[in-house]
C-alpha positions in Angstrom: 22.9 26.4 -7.5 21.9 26.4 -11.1 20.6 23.6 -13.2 18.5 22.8 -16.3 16.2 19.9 -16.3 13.6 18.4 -18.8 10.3 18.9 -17.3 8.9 15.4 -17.9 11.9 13.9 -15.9 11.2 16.6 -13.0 7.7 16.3 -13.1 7.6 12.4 -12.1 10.5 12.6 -9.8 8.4 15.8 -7.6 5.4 13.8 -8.0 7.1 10.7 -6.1 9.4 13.0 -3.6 5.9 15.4 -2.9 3.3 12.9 -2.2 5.2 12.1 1.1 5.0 16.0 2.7 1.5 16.2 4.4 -0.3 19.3 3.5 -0.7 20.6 6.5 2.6 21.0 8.7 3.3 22.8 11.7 6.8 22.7 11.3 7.6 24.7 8.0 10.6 22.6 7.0 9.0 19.6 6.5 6.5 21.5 3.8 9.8 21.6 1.3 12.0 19.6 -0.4 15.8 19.2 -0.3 16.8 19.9 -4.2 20.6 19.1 -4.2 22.6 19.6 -7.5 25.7 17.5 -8.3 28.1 15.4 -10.7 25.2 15.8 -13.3 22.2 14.8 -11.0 19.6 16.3 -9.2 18.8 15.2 -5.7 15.3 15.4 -4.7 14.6 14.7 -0.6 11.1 14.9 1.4 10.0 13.5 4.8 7.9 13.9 7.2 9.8 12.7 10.2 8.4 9.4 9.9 9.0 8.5 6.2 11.8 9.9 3.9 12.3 10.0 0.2 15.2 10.8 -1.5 15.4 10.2 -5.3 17.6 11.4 -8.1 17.2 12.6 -11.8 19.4 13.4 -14.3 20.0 16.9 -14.5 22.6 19.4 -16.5 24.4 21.3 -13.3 25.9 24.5 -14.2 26.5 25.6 -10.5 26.4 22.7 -8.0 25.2 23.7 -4.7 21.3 22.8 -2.6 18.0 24.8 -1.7 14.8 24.0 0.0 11.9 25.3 -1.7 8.0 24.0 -0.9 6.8 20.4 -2.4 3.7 20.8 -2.8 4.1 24.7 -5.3 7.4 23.4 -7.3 4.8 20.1 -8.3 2.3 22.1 -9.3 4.3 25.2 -11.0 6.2 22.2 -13.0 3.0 20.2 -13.7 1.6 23.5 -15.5 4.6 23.7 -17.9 4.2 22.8 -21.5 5.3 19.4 -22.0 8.8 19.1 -23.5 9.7 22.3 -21.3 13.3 22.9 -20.4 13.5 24.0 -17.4 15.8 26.6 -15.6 16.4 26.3 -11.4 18.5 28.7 -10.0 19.5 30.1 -6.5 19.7 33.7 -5.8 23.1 34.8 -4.4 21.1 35.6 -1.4 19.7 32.2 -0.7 16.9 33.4 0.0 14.7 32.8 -3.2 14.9 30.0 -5.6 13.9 31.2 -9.6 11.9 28.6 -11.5 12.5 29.6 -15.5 10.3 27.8 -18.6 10.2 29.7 -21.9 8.6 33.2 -20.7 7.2 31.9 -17.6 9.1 32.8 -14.5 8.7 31.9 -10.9 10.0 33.1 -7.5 9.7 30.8 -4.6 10.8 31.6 -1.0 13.6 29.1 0.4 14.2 27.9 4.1 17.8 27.6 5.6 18.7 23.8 4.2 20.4 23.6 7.1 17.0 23.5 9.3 16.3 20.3 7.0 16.4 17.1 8.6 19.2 14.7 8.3 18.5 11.2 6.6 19.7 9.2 9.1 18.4 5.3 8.8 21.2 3.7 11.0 22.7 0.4 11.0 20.1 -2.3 8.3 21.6 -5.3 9.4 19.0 -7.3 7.7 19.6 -7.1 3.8 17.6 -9.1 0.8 16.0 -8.3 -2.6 12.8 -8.8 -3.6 11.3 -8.8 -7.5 8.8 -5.8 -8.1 6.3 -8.4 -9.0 6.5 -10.1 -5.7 6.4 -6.9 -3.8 3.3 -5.9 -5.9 1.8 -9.1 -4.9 2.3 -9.0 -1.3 1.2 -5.7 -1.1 -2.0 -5.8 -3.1 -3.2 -8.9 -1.0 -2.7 -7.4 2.2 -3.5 -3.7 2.6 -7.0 -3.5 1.8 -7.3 -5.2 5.4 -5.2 -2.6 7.1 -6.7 -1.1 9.8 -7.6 2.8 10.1 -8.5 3.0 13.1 -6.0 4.8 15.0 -6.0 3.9 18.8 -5.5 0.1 17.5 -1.9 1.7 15.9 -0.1 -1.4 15.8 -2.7 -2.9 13.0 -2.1 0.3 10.8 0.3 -1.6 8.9 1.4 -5.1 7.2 3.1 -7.4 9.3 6.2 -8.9 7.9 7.7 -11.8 8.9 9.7 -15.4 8.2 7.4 -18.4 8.8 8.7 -21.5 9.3 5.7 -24.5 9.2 8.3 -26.6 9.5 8.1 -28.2 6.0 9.2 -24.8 4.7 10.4 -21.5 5.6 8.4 -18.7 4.3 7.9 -14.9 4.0 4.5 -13.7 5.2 2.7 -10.6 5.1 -0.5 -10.2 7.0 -2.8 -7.3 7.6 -6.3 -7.6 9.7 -8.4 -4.4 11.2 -10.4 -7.0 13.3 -13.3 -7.8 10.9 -11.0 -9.4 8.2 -7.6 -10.9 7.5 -5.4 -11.3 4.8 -2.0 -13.5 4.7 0.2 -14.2 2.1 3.2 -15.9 1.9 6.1 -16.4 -0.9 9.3 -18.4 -0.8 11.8 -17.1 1.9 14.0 -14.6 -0.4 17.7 -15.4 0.7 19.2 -13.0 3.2 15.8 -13.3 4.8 16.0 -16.1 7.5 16.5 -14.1 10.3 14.7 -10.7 10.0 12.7 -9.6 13.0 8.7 -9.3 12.5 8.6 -6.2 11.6 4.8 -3.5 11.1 5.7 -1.6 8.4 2.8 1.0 8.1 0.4 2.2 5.6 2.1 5.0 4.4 5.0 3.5 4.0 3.3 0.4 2.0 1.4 3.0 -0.3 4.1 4.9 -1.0 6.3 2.1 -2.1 3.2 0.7 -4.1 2.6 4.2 -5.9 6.6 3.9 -6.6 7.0 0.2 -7.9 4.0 0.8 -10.3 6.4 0.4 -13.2 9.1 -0.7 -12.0 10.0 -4.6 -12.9 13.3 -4.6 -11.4 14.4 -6.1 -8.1 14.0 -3.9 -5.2 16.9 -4.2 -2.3 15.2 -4.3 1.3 16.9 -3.5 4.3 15.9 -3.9 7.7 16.2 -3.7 11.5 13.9 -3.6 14.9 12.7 -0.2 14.3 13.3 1.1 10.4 13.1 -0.2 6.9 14.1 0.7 3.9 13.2 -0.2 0.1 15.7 0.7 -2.6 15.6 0.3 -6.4 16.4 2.5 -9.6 17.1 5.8 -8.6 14.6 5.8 -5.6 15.6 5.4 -1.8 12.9 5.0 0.6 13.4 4.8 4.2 10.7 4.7 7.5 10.3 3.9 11.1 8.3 0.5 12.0 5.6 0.5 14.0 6.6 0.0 17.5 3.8 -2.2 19.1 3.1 -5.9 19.1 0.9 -7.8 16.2 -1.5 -10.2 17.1 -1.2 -13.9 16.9 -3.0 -13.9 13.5 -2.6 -18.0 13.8 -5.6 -17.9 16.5 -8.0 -16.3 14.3 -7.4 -18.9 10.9 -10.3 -21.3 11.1 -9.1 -24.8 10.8 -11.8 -27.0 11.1 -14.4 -25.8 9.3 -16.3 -28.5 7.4 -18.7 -26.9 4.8 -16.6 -25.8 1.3 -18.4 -23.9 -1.1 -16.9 -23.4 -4.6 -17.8 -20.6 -6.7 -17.0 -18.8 -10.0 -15.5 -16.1 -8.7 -16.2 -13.5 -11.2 -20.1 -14.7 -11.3 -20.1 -14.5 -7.2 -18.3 -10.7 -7.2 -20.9 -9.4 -9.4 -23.5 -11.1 -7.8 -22.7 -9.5 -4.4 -22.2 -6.3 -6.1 -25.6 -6.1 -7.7 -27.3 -6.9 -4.8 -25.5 -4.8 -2.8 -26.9 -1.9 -4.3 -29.8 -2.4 -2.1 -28.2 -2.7 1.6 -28.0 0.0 3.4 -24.5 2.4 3.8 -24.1 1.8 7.2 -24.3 -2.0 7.2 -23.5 -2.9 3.9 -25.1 -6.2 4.6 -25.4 -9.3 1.9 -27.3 -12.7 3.4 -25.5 -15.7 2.1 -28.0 -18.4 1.7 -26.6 -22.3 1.1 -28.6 -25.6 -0.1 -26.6 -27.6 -2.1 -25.7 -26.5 -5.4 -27.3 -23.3 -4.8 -26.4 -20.2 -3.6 -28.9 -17.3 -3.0 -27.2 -14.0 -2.4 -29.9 -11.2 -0.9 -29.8 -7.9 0.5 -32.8 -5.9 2.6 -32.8 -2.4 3.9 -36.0 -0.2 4.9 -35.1 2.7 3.0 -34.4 0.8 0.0 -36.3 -2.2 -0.1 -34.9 -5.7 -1.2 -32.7 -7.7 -3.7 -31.8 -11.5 -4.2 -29.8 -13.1 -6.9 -29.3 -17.0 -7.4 -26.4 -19.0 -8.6 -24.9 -22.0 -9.4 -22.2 -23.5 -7.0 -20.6 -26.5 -6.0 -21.6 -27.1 -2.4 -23.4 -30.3 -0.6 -23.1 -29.3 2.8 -26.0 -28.9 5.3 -28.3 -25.4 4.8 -27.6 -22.4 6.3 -27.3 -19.0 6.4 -25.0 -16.4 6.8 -24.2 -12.6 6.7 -21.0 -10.5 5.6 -20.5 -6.8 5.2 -20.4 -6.7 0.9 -17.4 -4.6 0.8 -15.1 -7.2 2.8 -16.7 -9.9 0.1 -16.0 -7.4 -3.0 -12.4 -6.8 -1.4 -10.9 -10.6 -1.5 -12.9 -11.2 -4.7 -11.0 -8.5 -6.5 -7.5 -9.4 -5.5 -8.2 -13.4 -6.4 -6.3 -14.3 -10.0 -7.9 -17.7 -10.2 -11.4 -18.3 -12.1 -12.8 -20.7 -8.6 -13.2 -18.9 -5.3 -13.2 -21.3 -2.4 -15.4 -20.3 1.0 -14.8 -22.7 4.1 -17.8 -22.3 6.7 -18.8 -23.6 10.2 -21.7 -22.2 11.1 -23.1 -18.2 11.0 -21.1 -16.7 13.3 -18.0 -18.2 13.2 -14.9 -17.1 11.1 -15.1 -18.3 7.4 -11.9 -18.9 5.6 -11.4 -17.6 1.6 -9.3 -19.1 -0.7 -8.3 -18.6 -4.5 -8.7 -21.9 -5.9 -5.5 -21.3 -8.3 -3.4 -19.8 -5.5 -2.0 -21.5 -2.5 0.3 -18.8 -1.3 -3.1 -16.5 -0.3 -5.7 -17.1 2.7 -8.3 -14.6 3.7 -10.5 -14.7 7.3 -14.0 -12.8 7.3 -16.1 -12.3 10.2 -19.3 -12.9 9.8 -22.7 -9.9 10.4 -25.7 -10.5 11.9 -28.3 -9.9 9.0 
């Protein structure tokens, strides 16, 4: 194998393909990358048994041919480069060493057998329909701040995908929830769609193909079955396993009859809770919400640090109350809402309250309520 390649085109393909290989790995295989050179392209691959990347970059092949070589050094040797560098791979005669060439630089990495690297197998995708990048984004960003982390509750580490129908309309859905929050959004049902499975696809997988869509405004193919999914757009293939557990009934946890609406300029009430939050404590990061009609009172105690309170405006004429929410889950929905009014359906202190942007019909949002 021998090739020449423009270092800004290798540079963001390794960053994509590298980003998937964990830094630590106990099998050594999965530390490098599958470089394949042919009919004018080169073919990066990385996985990590779970998730696989494969994407290819124009490339000037002088000898066709395919080496492994680690992720993680190749990113960083080619990151170093001077911009506008040309550079030279090339495969010893041996196999067993890979030379990296840019202007009087010169690298020798260590290969492993390519044979020993795993086949890309994603099976039968019966399930088959595009989606725009911008839609994608959307769903995404909506969603996985509410993903949970915790790892014995595995089958909420992910976004659960799914057709809806309400019966008016059939919709796609995407929900996340770690137990304390929820997010759901839903978009037309893109055709090709009506019968997919509900499907978990996990975090990795949804921040990977977030990082990758970034700048892409294109539509991206999706492809689906019980237990794999894959996204495909540009030059970019990305393939993983679903999670294999059940989701919740999210529909239990959607409050729908809670009476007291408070409106709010949702900038104003994002820094509001942010400024006060400075106070609350690390652990807790506790903010009091305190209603009277047409006011809302935003406060924030902690021993260590003392106290906070901020008023504002707001449309509400419901009864007084009070009521406490950790400021990050707040800060979280606030930031992903478009719209100028944010809309906050309440029962009472320690039931579920229900967030909507004012502006946007197609996004809900649950919070469970603290004890402050």
């Amino acid at each position: 194998m021998k090739l020449t390649i423009e270092r800004t085109l290798l540079l963001k393909a390794l960053g994509h393909v590298q980003s998937v290989v964990e830094r630590r790995n106990t099998i050594p295989i999965l530390s490098n990358v599958l470089a394949e050179a042919k009919d004018g392209q080169l073919s990066l691959t990385a996985t990590d048994m779970d998730l696989a990347v494969v994407e290819k970059v124009a490339a000037d092949i002088a000898t066709p041919g395919a080496a492994t070589v680690p992720a993680h050094t190749l990113h960083d040797i080619v990151r170093k480069l001077p911009d506008g560098a040309q550079v030279q791979i090339e495969l010893a005669a041996d196999g067993q060493q890979v030379t990296v060439k840019a202007g009087r630089s010169r690298f020798a990495l260590a290969t492993l057998p390519k044979e020993d690297f795993p086949a890309i197998h994603a099976g039968d995708l019966p399930h088959k329909f595009p989606l725009s990048a911008a839609d994608l984004k959307g769903l995404i960003d909506r969603t996985k701040f509410a993903i949970s982390t915790e790892e014995t509750r595995y089958y909420l580490n992910g976004i659960y995908v799914h057709a809806f129908n309400s019966g008016k309309q059939t919709s796609l859905r995407a929900v996340a929830t770690d137990g304390h929050r929820l997010a759901r959004v839903e978009m037309p049902l893109p055709e090709g769609a009506e019968s997919i499975p509900g499907v978990i696809v996990p975090r990795k997988m949804v921040n990977e193909v977030r990082k990758l869509i970034e700048d892409f405004e294109g539509a991206v193919d999706v492809s689906l079955s019980d237990s794999r999914i894959r996204f495909a757009f540009a030059d970019v293939v990305l393939t993983s396993k679903l999670i294999d557990g059940s989701f919740p009934d999210y529909q239990r946890v959607i409050p729908t009859a809670n009476d007291k609406v408070l409106e709010v300029d949702r900038k104003e009430f994002r820094d509001a809770v942010d400024r006060v939050s400075t106070i609350s404590s690390e652990k807790s990061r506790a903010v009091k919400l305190s209603l009277k009609p047409g006011t809302l009172t935003l406060s924030a105690t902690s021993a260590e640090n003392g106290s906070a309170s901020e008023e504002i405006e707001v449309k509400y004429d419901g009864q007084p109350m009070e009521i406490g929410f950790n400021s990050k889950y707040l800060l979280d929905v606030a930031d992903e809402i478009e719209g100028q009014g944010l809309e906050l359906k309440l029962a009472d202190s320690v039931a579920p309250t229900l967030l909507r942007d004012m502006a946007d019909a197609q996004a809900l949002y649950v919070l469970m309520p603290m004890r402050v």
